[in-house]
C-alpha positions as CSV (number, residue, x, y, z in Angstrom):
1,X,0.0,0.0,0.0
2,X,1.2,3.3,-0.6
3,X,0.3,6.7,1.8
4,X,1.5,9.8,0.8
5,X,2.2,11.7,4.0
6,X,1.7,15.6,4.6
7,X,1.2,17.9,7.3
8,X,1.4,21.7,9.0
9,X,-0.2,23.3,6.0
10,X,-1.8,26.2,8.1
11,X,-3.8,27.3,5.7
12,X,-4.0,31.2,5.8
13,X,-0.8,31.8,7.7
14,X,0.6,35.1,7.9
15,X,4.6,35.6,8.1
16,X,5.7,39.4,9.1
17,X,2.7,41.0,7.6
18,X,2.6,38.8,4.7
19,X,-0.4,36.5,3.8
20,X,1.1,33.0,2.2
21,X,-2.2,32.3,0.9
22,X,-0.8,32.3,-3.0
23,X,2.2,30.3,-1.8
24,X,-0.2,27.9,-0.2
25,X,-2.6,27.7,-3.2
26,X,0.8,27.3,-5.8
27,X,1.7,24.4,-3.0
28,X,-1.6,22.5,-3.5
29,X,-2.5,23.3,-7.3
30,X,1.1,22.6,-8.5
31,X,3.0,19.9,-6.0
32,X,0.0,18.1,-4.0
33,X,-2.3,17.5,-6.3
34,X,0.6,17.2,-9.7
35,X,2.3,14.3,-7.1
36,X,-1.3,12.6,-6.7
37,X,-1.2,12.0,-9.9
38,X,2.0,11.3,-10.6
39,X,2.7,8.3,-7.8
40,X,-0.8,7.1,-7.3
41,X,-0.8,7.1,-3.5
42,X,-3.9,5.1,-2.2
43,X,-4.4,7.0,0.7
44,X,-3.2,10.3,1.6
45,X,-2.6,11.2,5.2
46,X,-2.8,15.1,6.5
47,X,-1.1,15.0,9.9
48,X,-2.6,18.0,11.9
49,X,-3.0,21.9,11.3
50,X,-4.6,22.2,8.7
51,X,-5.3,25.9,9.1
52,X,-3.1,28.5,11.2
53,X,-6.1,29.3,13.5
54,X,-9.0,28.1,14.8
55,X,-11.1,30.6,13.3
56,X,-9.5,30.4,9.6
57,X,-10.3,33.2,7.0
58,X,-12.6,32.8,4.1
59,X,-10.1,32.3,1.1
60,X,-8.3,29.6,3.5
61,X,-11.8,27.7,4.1
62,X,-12.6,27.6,0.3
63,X,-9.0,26.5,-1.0
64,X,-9.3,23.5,1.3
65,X,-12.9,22.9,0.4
66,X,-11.4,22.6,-2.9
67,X,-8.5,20.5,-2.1
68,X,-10.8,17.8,-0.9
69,X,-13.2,18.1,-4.2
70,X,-10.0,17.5,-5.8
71,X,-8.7,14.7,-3.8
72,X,-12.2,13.3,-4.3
73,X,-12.8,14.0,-7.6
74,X,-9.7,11.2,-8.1
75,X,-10.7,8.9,-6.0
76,X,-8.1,8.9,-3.2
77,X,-8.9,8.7,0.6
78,X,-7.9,11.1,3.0
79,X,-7.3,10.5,6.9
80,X,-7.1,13.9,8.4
81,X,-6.8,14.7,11.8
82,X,-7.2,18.3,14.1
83,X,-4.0,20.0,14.9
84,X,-3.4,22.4,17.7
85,X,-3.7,25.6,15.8
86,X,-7.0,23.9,14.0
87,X,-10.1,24.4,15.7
88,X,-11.5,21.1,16.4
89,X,-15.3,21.9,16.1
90,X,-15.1,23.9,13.2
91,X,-12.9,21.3,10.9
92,X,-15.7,19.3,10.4
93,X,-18.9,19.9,10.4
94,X,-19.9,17.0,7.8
95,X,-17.9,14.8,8.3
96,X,-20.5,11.9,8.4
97,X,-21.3,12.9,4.8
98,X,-17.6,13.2,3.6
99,X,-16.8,9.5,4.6
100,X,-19.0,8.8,1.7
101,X,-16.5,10.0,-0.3
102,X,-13.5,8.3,1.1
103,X,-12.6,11.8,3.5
104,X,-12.0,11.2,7.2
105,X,-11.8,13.8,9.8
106,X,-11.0,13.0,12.7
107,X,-11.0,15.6,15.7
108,X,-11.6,13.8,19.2
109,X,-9.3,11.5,20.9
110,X,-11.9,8.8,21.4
111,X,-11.2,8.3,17.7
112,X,-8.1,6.1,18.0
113,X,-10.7,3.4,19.4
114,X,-12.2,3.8,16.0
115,X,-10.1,3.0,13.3
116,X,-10.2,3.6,9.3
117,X,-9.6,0.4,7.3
118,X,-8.5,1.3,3.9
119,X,-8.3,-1.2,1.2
120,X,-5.8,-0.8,-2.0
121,X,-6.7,-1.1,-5.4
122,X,-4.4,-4.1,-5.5
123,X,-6.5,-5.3,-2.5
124,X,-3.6,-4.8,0.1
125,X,-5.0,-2.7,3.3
126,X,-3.8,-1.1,6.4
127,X,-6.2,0.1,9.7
128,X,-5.5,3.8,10.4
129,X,-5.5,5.1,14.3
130,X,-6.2,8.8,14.4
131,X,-5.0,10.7,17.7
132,X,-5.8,14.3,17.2
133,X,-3.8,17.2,19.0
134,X,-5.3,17.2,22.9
135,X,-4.4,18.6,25.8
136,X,-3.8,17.0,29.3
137,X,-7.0,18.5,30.8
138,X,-9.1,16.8,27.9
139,X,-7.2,13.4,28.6
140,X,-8.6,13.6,32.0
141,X,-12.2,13.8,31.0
142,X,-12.0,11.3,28.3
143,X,-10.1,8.8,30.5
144,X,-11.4,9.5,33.9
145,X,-7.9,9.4,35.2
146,X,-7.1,13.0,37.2
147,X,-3.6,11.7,38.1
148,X,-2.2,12.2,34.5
149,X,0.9,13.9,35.1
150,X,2.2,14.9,31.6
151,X,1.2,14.5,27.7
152,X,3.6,11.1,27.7
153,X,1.3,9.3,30.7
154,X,-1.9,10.2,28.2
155,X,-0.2,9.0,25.4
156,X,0.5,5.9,27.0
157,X,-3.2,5.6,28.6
158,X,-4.6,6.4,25.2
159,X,-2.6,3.8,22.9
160,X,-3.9,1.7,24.9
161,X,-7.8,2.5,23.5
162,X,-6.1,0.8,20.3
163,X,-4.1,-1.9,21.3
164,X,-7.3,-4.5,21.1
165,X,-8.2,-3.3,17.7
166,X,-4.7,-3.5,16.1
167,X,-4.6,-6.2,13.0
168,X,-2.5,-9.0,13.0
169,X,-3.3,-9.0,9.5
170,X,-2.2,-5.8,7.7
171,X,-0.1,-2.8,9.0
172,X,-1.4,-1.0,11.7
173,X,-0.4,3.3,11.4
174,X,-0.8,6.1,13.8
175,X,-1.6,9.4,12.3
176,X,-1.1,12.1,15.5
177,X,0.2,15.6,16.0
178,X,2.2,16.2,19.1
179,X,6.8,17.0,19.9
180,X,8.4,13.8,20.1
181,X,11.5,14.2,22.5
182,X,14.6,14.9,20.4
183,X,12.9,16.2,17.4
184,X,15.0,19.5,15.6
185,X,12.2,22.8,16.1
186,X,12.3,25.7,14.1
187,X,10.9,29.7,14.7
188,X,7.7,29.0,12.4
189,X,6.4,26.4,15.4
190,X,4.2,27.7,18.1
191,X,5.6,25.9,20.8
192,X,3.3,23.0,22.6
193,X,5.7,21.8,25.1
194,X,7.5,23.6,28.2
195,X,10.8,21.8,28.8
196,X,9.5,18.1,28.8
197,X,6.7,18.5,30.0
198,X,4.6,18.1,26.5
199,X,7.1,15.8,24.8
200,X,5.9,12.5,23.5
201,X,8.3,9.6,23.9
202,X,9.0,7.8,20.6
203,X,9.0,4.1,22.0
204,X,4.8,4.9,22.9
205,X,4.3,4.1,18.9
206,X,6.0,1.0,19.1
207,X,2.8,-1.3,18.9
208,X,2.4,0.1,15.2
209,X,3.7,-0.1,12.0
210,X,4.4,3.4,10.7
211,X,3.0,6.7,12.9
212,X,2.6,9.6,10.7
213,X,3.1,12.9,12.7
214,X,2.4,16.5,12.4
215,X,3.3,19.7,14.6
216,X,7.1,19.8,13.6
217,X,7.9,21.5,10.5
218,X,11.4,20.0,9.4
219,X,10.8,16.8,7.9
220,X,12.9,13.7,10.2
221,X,12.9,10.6,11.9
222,X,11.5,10.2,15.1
223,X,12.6,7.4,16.4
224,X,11.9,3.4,15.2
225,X,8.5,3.8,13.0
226,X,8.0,7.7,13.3
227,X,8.5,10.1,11.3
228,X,7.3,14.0,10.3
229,X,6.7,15.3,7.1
230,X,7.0,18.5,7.9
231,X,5.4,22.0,6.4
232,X,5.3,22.3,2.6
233,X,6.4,25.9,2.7
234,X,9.1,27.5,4.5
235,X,7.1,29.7,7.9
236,X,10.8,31.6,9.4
237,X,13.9,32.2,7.9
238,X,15.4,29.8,10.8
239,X,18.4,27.9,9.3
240,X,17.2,24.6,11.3
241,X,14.0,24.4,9.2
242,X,15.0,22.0,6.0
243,X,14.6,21.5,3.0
244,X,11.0,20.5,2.6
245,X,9.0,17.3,1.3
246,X,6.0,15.0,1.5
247,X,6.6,11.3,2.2
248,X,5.5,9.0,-0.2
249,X,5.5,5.1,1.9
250,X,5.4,1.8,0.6
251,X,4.1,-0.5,3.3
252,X,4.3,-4.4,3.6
253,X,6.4,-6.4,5.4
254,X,8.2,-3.7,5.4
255,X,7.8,0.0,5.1
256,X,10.1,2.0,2.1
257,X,10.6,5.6,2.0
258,X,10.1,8.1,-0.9
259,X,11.2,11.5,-0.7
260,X,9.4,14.4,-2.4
261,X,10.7,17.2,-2.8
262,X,8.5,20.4,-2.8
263,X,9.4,23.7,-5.6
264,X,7.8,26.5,-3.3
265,X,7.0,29.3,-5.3
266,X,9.2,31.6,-3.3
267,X,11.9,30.7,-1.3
268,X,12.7,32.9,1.8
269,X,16.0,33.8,1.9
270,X,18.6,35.3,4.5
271,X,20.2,38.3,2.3
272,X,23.8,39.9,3.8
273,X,26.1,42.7,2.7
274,X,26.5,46.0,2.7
275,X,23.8,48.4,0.7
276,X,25.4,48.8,-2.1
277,X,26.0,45.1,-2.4
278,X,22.6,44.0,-2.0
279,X,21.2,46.5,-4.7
280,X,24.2,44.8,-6.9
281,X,22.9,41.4,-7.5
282,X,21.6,39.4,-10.2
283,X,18.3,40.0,-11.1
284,X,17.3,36.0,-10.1
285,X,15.6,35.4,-7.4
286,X,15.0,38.4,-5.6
287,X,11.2,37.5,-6.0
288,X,11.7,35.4,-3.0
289,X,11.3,36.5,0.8
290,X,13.9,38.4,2.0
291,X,15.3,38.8,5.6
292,X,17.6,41.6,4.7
293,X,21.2,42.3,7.1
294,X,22.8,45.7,6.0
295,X,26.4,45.8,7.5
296,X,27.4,49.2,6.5
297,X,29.7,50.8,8.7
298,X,26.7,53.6,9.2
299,X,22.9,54.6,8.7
300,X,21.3,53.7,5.4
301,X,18.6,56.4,4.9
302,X,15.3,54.7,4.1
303,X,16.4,51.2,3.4
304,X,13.4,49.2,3.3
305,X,11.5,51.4,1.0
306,X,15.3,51.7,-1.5
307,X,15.5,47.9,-1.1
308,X,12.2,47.0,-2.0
309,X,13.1,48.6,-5.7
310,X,15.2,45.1,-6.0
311,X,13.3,42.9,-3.6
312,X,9.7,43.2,-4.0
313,X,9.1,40.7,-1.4
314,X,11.2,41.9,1.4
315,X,9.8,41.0,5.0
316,X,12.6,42.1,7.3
317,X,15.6,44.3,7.3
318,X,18.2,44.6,10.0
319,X,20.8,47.1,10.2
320,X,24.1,46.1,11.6
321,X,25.5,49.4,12.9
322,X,21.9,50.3,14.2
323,X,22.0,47.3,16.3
324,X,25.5,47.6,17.6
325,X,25.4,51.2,18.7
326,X,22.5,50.6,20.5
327,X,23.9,47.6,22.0
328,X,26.9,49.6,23.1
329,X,25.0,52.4,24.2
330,X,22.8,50.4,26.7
331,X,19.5,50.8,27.6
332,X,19.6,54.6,27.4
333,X,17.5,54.7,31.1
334,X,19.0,58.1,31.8
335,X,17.7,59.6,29.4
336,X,14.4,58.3,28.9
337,X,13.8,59.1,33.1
338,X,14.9,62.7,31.7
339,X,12.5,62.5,29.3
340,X,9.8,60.9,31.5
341,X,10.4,63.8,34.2
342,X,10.9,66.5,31.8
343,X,14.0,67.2,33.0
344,X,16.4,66.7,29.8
345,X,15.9,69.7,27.0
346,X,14.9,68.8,23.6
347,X,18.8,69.8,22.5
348,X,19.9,67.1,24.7
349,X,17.6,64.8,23.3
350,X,19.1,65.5,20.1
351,X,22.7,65.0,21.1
352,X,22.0,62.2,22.7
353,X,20.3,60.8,20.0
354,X,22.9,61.2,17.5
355,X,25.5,60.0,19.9
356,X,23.6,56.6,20.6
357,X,21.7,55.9,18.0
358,X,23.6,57.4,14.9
359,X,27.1,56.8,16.3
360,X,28.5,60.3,15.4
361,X,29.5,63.4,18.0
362,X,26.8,66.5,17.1
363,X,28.8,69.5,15.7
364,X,28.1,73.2,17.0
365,X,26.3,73.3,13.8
366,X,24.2,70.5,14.4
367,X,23.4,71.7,17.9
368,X,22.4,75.6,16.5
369,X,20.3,73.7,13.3
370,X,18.3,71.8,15.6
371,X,17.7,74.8,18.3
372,X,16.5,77.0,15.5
373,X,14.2,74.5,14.2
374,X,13.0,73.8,17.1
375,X,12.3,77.5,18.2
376,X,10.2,77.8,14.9
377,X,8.0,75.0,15.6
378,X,7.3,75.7,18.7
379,X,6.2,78.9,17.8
380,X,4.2,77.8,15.6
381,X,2.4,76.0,17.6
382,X,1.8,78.6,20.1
């Protein structure tokens, strides 16, 4: 049997200000659904946040509504499950009537005592455990047991819901969402663990054949049978977040690994040099997101707005010199009490201002500039 394995698409995400709704759509219309048809997966499995928030925009609601048409429309079933940026009660509300058409949404944790049987064209088949994201609190109520202590004890307490209804026939996969102790993080993850308090042991999965996860969004191991597909797209410009995939599995006796590499219709990309060197470049790929780092030895005037001429898609500029004056200034608290108590003039202000943030001394001509400036618009105002 083969199962294509995604996850994390958070559909609707926004990175610094910018929607990734058209990289998200270019993901689905031109990767996804070009590699259903290409490798004939039969099932795909969506391992957990499906949309960045419970309460997902519009345009994010309608492209997955017509990601499952399409995933129906070929005749592929789907096994997803609730994430913890999805909103459980929201994801589906007809779900009964998508099973018809081979889509399974699961969203409670008393669905790993129900699993999915899927049967193969070639008449092979696997049983599919969903474990949606949960909390601690809601493993209580389901269980009855108030002296969980952590999310590993619920996953162990939980497991055990399936361990009567595991085949000794055909493979036996968990599909869950949770941090697997040792996994590599990344920035684009909102965290669901303090310390080790949330982590998931990797030898809890040992009773199955394959367990599909979600929540981490670099694509790896995670210990014997586990492993995460990671994100499609790229959320930070963190260096730890890798290249990214989908997982195309062959399972029989054994379980065989296909790597798929995902084009992204922009890349984000760390950018470093001084001004002049970043407005130098080669025209290529300065469509891409940008995390800009000037290192001029002083103040560019207005360089987002001059960058942006030669990267459209810039998201983030940092100014070396900016960042190390203020650093060696310190936290400026005398002069911000001065400001506070109205005891510091406006010229000191100035001076100090140039000194800390600019890096240079003010010149008697500086000083008398400002002062006369500022006499004007004060009277003005008055």
């Amino acid at each position: 049997m083969k199962i294509l394995h995604t996850s994390d698409w958070h559909l609707g995400k926004i990175v610094m200000a910018q929607s990734m709704l058209d990289d998200q759509k270019y993901f689905i219309r031109n990767a996804f659904l070009n590699a259903l048809d290409e490798y004939r997966p039969d099932v795909i499995v969506l391992a957990g946040d499906i949309f960045d928030r419970g309460v997902a925009p519009v345009p994010a609601i309608a492209l997955f509504e017509e990601t499952l048409y399409s995933v129906a429309e070929r005749g592929i079933p789907l096994i997803a499950i609730s994430g913890n940026h999805d909103s459980p009660e929201r994801l589906i509300p007809a779900a009964r009537l998508l099973r018809s058409s081979g889509i399974y949404l699961a969203n409670s944790i008393g669905d790993i005592a129900e699993p999915v049987d899927i049967t193969a064209s070639d008449g092979s088949r696997a049983r599919f455990f969903c474990l949606p994201y949960f909390d601690i609190s809601t493993a209580k109520r389901f269980t009855g047991n108030d002296e969980i202590k952590n999310i590993n004890e619920a996953y162990r307490l939980l497991t055990e819901y399936a361990a009567d209804k595991l085949s000794p026939e055909f493979p036996n996969i968990l599909v869950t969402h949770c941090t697997v102790a040792g996994a590599i993080t990344c920035d684009s993850e909102s965290a669901i663990s303090v310390g080790g308090a949330q982590q998931v042991s990797s030898d809890i999965f040992g009773a199955f054949d394959l367990a599909c996860l979600g929540h981490i969004h670099s694509p790896q191991r995670a210990g014997g049978c586990a492993r995460y597909s990671g994100s499609p797209l790229r959320y930070s410009f963190d260096r730890n977040e890798r290249d990214k995939k989908m997982l195309l599995y062959d399972v029989s006796d054994s379980v065989n690994v296909t790597e798929i590499p995902i084009s992204p219709l922009r890349e984000m990309r760390v950018v470093k040099g001084s001004f002049e060197e970043l407005m130098d470049v080669p025209d290529n790929c300065t469509d891409d997101y940008i995390y800009a780092v000037v290192d001029d030895d002083h103040l560019i005037y207005e360089p987002m707005s001059r960058l942006r001429i030669k990267y459209p898609n810039l998201l983030y500029l940092e100014q070396l010199h900016l960042t190390r004056t203020v650093q060696a200034a310190g936290d400026g608290s005398d002069t911000r009490r001065g400001i506070i108590s109205d005891s510091i003039s406006d010229e000191e202000i100035f001076m100090s201002f140039l000194r800390d943030i600019c890096g240079v001394e003010p010149t008697e001509d500086e000083i008398s500039f400002f002062s006369e400036i500022n006499k004007r618009t004060g009277d003005d105002e008055n």
